[in-house]
C-alpha positions in Angstrom: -13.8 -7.9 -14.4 -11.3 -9.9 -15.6 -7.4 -9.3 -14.2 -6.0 -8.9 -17.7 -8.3 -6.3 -18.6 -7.9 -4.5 -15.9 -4.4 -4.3 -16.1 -4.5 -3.5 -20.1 -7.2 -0.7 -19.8 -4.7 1.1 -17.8 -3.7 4.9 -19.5 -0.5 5.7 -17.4 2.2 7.6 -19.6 5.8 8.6 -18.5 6.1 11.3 -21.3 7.0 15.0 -21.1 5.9 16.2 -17.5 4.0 19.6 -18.3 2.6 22.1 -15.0 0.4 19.2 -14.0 2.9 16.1 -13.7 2.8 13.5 -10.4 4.7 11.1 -9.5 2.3 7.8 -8.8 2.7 5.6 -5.5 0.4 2.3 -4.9 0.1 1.8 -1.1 -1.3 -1.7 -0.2 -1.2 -4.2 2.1 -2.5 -5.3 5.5 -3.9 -3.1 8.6 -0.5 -1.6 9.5 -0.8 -0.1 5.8 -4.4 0.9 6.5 -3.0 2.5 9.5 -4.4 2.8 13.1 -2.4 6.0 14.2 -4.5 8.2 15.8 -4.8 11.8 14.7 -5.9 13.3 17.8 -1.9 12.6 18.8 -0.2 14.2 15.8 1.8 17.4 16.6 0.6 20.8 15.1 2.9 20.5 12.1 1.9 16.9 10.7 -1.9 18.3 10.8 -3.7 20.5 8.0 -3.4 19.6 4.0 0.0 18.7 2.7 0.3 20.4 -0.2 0.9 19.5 -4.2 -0.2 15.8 -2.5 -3.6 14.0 -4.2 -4.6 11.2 -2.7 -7.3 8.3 -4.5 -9.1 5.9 -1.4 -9.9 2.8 -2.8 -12.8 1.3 -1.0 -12.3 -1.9 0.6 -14.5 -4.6 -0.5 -15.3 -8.0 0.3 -13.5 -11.0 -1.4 -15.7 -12.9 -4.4 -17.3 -9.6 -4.9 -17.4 -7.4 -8.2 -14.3 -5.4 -8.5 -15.7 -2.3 -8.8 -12.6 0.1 -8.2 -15.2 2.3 -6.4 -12.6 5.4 -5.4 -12.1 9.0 -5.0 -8.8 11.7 -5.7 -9.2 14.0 -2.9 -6.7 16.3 -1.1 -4.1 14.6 1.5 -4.9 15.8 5.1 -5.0 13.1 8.1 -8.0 10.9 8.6 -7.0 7.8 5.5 -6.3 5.4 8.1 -8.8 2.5 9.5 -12.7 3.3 9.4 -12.1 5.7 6.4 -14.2 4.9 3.8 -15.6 6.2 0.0 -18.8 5.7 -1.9 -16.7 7.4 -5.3 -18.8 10.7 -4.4 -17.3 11.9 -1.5 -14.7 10.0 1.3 -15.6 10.2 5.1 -12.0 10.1 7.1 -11.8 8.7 9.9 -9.8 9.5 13.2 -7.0 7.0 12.3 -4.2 7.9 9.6 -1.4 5.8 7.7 1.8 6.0 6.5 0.9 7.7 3.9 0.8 11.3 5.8 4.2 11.6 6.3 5.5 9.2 3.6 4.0 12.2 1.7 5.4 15.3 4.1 8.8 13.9 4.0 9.1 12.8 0.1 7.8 16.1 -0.5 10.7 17.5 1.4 13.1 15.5 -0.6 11.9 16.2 -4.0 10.3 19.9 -3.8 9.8 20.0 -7.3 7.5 17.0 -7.8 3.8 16.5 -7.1 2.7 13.5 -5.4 -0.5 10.9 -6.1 -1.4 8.3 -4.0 -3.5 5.3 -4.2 -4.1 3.6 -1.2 -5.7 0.2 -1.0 -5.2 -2.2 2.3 -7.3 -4.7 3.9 -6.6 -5.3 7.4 -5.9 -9.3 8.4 -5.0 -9.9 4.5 -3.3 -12.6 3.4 -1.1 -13.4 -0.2 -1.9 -17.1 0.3 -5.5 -18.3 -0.8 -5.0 -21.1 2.3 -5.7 -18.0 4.5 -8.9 -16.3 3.3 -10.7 -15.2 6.3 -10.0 -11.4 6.2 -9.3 -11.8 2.4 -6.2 -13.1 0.6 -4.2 -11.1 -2.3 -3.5 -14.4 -4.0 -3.4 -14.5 -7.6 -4.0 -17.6 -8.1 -7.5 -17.7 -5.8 -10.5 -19.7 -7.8 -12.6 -20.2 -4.4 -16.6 -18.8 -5.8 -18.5 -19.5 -9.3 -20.2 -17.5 -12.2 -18.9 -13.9 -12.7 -16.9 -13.4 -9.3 -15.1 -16.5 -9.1 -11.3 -15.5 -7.5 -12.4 -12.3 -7.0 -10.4 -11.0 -4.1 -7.8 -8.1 -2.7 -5.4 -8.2 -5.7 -8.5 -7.8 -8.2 -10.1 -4.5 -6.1 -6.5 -3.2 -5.9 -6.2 -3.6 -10.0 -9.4 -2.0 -10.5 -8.9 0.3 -7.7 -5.5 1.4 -10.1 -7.6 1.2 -12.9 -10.3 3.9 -11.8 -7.4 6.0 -10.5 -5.5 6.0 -13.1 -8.6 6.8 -15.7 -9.4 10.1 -13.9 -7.5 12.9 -16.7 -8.0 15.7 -13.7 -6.8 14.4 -10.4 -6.5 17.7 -8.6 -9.7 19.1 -10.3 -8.2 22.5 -11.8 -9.9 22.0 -15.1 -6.3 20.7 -17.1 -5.5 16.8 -17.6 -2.8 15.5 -15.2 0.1 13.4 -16.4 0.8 10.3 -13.6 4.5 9.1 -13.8 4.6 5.6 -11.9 7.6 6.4 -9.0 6.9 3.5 -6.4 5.1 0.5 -4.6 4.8 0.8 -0.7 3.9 -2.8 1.0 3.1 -3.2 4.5 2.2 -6.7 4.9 3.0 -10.5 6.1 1.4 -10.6 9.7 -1.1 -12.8 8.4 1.0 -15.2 6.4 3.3 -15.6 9.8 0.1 -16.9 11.6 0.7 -20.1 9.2 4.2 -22.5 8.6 2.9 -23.2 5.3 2.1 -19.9 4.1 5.0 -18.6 5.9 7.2 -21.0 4.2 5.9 -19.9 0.6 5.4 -16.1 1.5 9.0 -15.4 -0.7 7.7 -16.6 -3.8 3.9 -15.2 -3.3 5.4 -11.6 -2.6 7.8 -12.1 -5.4 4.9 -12.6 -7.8 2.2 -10.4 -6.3 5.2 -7.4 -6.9 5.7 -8.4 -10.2 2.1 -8.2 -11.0 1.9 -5.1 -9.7 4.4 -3.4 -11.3 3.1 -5.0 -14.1 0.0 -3.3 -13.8 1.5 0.0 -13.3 3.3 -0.4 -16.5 6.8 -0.5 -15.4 8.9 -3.5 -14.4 11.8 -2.2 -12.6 9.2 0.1 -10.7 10.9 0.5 -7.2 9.5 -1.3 -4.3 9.5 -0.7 -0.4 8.3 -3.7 1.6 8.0 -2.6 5.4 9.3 -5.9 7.9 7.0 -6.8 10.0 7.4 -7.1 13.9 6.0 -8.8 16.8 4.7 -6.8 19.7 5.1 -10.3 21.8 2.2 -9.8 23.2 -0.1 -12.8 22.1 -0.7 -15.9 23.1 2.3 -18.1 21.0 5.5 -19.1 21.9 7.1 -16.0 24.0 3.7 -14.4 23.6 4.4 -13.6 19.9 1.5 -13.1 17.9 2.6 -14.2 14.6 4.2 -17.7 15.2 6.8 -18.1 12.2 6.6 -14.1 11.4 10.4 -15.1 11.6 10.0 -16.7 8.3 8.1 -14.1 6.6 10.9 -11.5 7.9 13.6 -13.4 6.5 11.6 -13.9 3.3 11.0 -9.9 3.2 14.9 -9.5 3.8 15.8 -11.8 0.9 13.8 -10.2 -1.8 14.8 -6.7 -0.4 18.6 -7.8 -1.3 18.1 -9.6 -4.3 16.2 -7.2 -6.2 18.3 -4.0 -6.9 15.2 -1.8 -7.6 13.7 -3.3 -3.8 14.6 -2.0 -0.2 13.3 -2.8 3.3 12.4 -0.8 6.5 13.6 -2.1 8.9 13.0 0.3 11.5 9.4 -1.3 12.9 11.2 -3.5 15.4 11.7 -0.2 17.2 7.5 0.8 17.5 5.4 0.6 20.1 2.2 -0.4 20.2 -1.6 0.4 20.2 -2.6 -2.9 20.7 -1.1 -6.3 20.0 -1.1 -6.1 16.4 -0.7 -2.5 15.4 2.0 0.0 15.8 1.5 3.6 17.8 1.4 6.8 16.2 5.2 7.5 16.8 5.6 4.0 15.1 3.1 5.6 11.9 5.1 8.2 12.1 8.2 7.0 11.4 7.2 4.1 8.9 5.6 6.9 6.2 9.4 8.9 6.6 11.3 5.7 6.7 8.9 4.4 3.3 10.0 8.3 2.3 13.6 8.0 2.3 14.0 4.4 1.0 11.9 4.9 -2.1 14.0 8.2 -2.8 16.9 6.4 -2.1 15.9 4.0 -5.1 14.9 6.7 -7.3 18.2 8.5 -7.0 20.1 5.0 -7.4 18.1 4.6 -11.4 19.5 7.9 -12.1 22.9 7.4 -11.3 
C-alpha cells in the first residue's frame, strides 16, 4: 500500500469528546520499546488489567513485505512485550512486557479523567537508516525490492498498523463508536544507528524526519513527542566494552532535537537501569521508562495548555 494513502485514509477527529473519548499514543521503536521486562517480577499492584486502558498490537512483519496493518484493540494487562504476537483475531502475550504498562498506570494517575489507547509497534534491532537493514530499517526513503513491495519496511507496517487502528469505530467493544484524540508519540530507539559512524552521524536529521512523518500521519503537527536516550550497558565487545560504538552521537543527537523542539522532551533517566542482558534493560529499568515516558508526555500536554 502506498505511504500516502495510508496516511490519507486515516479517520482521526479531535472534536467534542462524548462518554467514549481516548486519548491516542503511538509507541514505536526498537527492542527496548518492544520490551523484555519480565512479568513474573512485577509486584502485585503493576499485575491484573489497568483500567479505562485499550491497547491495539501491531504485528511485526518482515521488511519488503505487504503492509498489512494486521492488529488487534484488546484490554492492557502485562504480557505486550517481546514474543507477543497477533493474527488480528486474537493476541497471544507473552511473558515479557514494555513500557507501555506503567506509561499507562501512571498517565492514568495523572489524568483520571481521560481514557487511554495505545498502539504499539517496535521491531527489535531496527534501524532509521536504510544502510542498516538487517533487523529492518524505519527509513523513509528505503527503495531496496521490486514490483508491489518495493521500500516496504518498519515505517510502512507502522502507518498501516495506525491505519487499521485508527479505522476500528469501537475500540473497547461496548457497542458505541469511540472518538480517538491524538495526545502523544513515545520513541525508544537509536541502539542500532550507534552500531554505525555514518548512520550515527545522520541519526539527527533521520529522527527529525521520521517524527515529522509521524505526526503527520496522526494528523497533528505539534503532536508531542518523547524520545527515550539510549544507554550502554558496557558490556560488549567495543571500546570500554560498549555495545554501541558512537551511541554517543546518537545520544547527543536525541538531546538536540529534545531542546529544539518545544513540543519534544527526553528521558533521560535510562543511564540509571540495569540490565537483562547486554542490550536490554531489567524490569526495574521497564519500570521506570513507561512512568518517566508518563510524566514527560504530561508535562508537554500541560505546557500546550498554558
Amino acid at each position: 500500500m502506498p505511504r500516502t494513502l495510508i496516511a490519507l485514509s486515516l479517520s482521526l477527529t479531535a472534536s467534542l469528546a462524548h462518554a467514549d473519548t481516548y486519548y491516542l499514543y503511538f509507541l514505536g521503536g526498537q527492542s527496548n520499546m518492544d520490551g523484555y521486562g519480565f512479568v513474573s517480577e512485577l509486584p502485585e499492584s503493576l499485575t491484573g488489567e489497568v483500567d479505562g486502558v485499550r491497547i491495539f498490537l501491531g504485528q511485526i512483519t518482515n521488511d519488503l513485505q505487504p503492509a498489512t496493518g494486521t492488529g488487534l484493540w484488546t484490554p492492557l494487562t502485562p504480557g505486550f512485550g517481546t514474543g507477543s504476537r497477533t493474527d488480528g483475531k486474537a493476541v497471544t502475550q507473552s511473558d515479557r512486557f514494555g513500557p507501555e504498562l506503567t506509561f499507562a498506570m501512571q498517565l492514568r494517575g495523572l489524568r483520571p479523567g481521560e481514557k487511554i489507547a495505545i498502539i504499539k509497534y517496535a521491531r527489535g534491532g531496527s534501524s532509521i537508516d536504510d544502510r542498516i537493514t538487517g533487523s529492518g530499517t524505519w527509513d523513509p526513503h528505503d527503495t531496496r525490492g521490486e514490483g508491489q513491495t518495493k521500500g516496504i519496511n518498519q515505517y510502512d507496517h507502522a502507518l498501516a498498523t495506525i491505519a487499521s487502528a485508527t479505522h476500528e469505530h469501537d475500540i473497547d467493544g461496548d457497542g458505541e463508536p469511540d472518538t480517538l484524540i491524538p495526545a502523544g508519540i513515545l520513541w525508544m530507539q537509536g541502539e542500532t544507528d550507534g552500531t554505525n559512524e555514518s548512520t550515527a552521524n545522520d541519526y539527527e536529521r533521520n529522527l527529525k524526519e521520521l517524527m515529522e512523518l509521524l505526526r503527520a500521519a496522526l494528523r497533528m503537527d505539534d503532536l508531542p513527542v518523547v524520545i527515550g536516550r539510549i544507554s550502554d550497558s558496557h558490556k560488549g565487545g567495543g571500546t570500554d566494552g560498549r555495545v554501541w560504538e558512537f551511541g554517543d552521537t546518537v545520544r547527543a543527537a536525541q538531546e538536540k532535537i529534545a531542546n529544539e523542539d518545544q513540543h519534544a522532551a527526553l528521558v533521560a533517566t535510562t543511564d540509571e537501569y540495569g540490565y537483562s542482558d547486554a542490550a536490554h534493560y531489567d524490569t526495574a529499568g521497564y519500570i521506570d521508562l513507561g512512568k518517566q515516558f508518563a510524566e514527560k508526555i504530561d508535562e508537554l500536554r500541560s505546557q500546550e495548555n498554558e
